[in-house]
C-alpha positions as CSV (number, residue, x, y, z in Angstrom):
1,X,13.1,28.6,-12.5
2,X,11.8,27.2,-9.2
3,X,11.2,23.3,-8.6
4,X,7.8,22.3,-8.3
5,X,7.3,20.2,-5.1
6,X,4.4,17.9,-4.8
7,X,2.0,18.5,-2.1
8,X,3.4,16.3,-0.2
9,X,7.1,16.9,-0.2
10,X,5.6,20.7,0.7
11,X,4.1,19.6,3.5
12,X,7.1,17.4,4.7
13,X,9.1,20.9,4.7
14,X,6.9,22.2,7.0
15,X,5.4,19.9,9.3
16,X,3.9,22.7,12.2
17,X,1.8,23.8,9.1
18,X,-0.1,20.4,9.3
19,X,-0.9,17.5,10.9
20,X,-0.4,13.9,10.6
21,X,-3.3,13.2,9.2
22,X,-3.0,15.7,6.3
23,X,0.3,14.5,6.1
24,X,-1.0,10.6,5.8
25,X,-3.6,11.9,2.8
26,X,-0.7,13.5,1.0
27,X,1.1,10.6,0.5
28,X,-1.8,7.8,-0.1
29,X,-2.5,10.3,-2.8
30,X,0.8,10.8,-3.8
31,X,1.7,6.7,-4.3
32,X,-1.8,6.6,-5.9
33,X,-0.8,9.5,-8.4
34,X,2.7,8.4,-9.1
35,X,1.2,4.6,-9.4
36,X,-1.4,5.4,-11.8
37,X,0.7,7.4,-13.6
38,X,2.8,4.8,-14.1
39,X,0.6,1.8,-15.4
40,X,-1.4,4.7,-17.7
41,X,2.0,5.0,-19.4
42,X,2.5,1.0,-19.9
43,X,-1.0,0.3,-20.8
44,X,-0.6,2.7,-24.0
45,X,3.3,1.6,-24.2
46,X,2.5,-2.0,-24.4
47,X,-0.7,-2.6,-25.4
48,X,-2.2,1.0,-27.4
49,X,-4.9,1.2,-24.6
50,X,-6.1,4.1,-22.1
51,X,-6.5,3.5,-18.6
52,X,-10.6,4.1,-18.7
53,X,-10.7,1.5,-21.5
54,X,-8.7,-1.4,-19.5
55,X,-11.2,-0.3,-16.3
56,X,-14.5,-1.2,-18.6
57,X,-12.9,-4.4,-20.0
58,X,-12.0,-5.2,-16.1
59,X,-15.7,-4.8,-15.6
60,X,-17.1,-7.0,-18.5
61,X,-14.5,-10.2,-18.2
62,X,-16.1,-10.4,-14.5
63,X,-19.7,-10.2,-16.2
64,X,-19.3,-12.9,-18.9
65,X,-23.3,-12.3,-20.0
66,X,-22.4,-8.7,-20.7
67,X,-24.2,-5.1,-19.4
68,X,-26.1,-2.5,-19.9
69,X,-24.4,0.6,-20.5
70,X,-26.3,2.0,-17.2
71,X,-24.7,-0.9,-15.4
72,X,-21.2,-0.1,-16.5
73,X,-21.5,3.3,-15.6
74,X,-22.9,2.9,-12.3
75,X,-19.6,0.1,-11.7
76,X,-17.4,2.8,-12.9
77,X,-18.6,5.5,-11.0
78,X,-18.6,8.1,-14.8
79,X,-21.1,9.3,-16.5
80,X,-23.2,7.2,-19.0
81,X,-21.5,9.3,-21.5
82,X,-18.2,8.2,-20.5
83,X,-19.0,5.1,-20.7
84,X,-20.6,5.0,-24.2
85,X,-17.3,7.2,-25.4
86,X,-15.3,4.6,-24.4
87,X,-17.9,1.3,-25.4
88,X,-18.0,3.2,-29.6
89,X,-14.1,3.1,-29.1
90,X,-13.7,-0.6,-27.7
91,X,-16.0,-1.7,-30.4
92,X,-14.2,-0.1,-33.3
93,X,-11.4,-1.7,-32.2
94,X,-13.3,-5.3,-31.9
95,X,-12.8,-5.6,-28.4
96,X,-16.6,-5.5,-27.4
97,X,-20.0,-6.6,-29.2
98,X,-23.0,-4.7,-28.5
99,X,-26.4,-7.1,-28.7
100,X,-30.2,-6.3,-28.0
101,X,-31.1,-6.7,-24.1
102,X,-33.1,-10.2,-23.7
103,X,-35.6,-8.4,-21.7
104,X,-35.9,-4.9,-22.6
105,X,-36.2,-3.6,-26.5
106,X,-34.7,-0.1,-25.4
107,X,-31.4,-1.3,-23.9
108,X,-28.3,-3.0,-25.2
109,X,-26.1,-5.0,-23.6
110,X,-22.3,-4.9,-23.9
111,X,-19.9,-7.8,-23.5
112,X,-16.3,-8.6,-24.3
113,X,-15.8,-10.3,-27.8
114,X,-13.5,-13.3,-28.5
115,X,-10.6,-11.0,-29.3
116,X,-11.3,-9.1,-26.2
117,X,-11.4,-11.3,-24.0
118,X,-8.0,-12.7,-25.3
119,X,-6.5,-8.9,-25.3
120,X,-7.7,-8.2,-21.5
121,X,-6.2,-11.6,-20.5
122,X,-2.8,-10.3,-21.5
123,X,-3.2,-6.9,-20.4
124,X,-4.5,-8.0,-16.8
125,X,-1.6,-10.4,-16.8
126,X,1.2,-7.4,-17.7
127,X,-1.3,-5.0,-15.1
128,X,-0.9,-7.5,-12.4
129,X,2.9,-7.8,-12.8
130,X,3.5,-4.2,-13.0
131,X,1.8,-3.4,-9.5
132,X,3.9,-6.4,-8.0
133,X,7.2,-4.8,-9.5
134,X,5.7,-1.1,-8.1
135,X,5.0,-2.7,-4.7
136,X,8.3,-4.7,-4.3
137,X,9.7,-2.4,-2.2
138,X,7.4,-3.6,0.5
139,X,8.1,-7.0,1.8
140,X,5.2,-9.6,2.5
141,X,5.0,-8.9,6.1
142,X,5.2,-4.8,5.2
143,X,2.1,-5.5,2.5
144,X,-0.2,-7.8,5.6
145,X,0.4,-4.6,7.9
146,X,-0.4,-1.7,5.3
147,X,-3.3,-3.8,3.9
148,X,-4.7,-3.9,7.5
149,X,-4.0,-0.2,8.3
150,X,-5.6,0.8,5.2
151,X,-8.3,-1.7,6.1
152,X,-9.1,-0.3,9.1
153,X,-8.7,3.3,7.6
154,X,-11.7,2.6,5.0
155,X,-14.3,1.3,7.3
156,X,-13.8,4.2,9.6
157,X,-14.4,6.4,6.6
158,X,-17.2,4.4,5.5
159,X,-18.3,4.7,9.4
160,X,-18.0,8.7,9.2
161,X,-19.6,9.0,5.6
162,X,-22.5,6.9,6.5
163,X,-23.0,8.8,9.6
């Protein structure tokens, strides 16, 4: 049986076939990938919880007073079915209350509960440990210089996608 290579390793093999740039994308998506990969697979280890579902609790411990489920998905960048697969779940589980909008009759807003916020705490904790112990590879001074690469690398995109 032949070894699958990432896209990456592929396109290390044959370097005339691309550029550097290409190169470059491959592996930012390739530590991305393997990354995500990763903290997916401790988040249901440790904790019984999907990725998606610790992103929407991210976004309600920084909004205290709760959202709208049109808020959440617009934060998340999914659809507002996504989102409200994911809300039905988190409040089975008791991790989010669901309340009548203040100002509109028609919406709902969604905020952690009690027990959520306590769950999330712990999990952002763990989260925040794991990407130190992926990332430790990198010393401090390695971290400042990618951070501005990549820092100038976004703002050009943002430059070329904004025209």
């Amino acid at each position: 049986m032949p070894i699958l290579l990432d896209a990456e390793t592929r396109a290390h093999e044959h370097p005339a076939d691309h550029r550097a740039e290409l190169r470059l994308w491959l592996r930012l998506l390739t530590c991305t990938n393997l990354i995500e990969s990763e903290i997916r697979a401790r988040l249901r280890r440790h904790f019984g919880v999907t990725l998606p579902r610790f992103d929407l609790m991210a976004q309600l411990e920084k909004a205290p007073a709760g959202m709208t489920l049109g808020e959440l998905s617009r934060r998340m960048m999914v659809s507002n079915g996504n989102v409200t697969g994911l809300v039905e779940r988190l409040l089975d589980t008791g991790h989010v209350e669901r309340r009548p909008h203040p100002a509109d009759r028609r919406a709902v807003v969604v905020a952690l509960s009690p027990t959520g916020r306590q769950v999330f705490a712990a999990m952002a904790s763990a989260h925040a440990e794991w990407i130190a112990e992926l990332c430790a590879g990198l010393a401090p001074p390695d971290v400042a210089q990618l951070m501005r690469l990549l820092g100038r690398l976004k703002s050009h995109v943002k430059d070329v996608a904004h025209g």
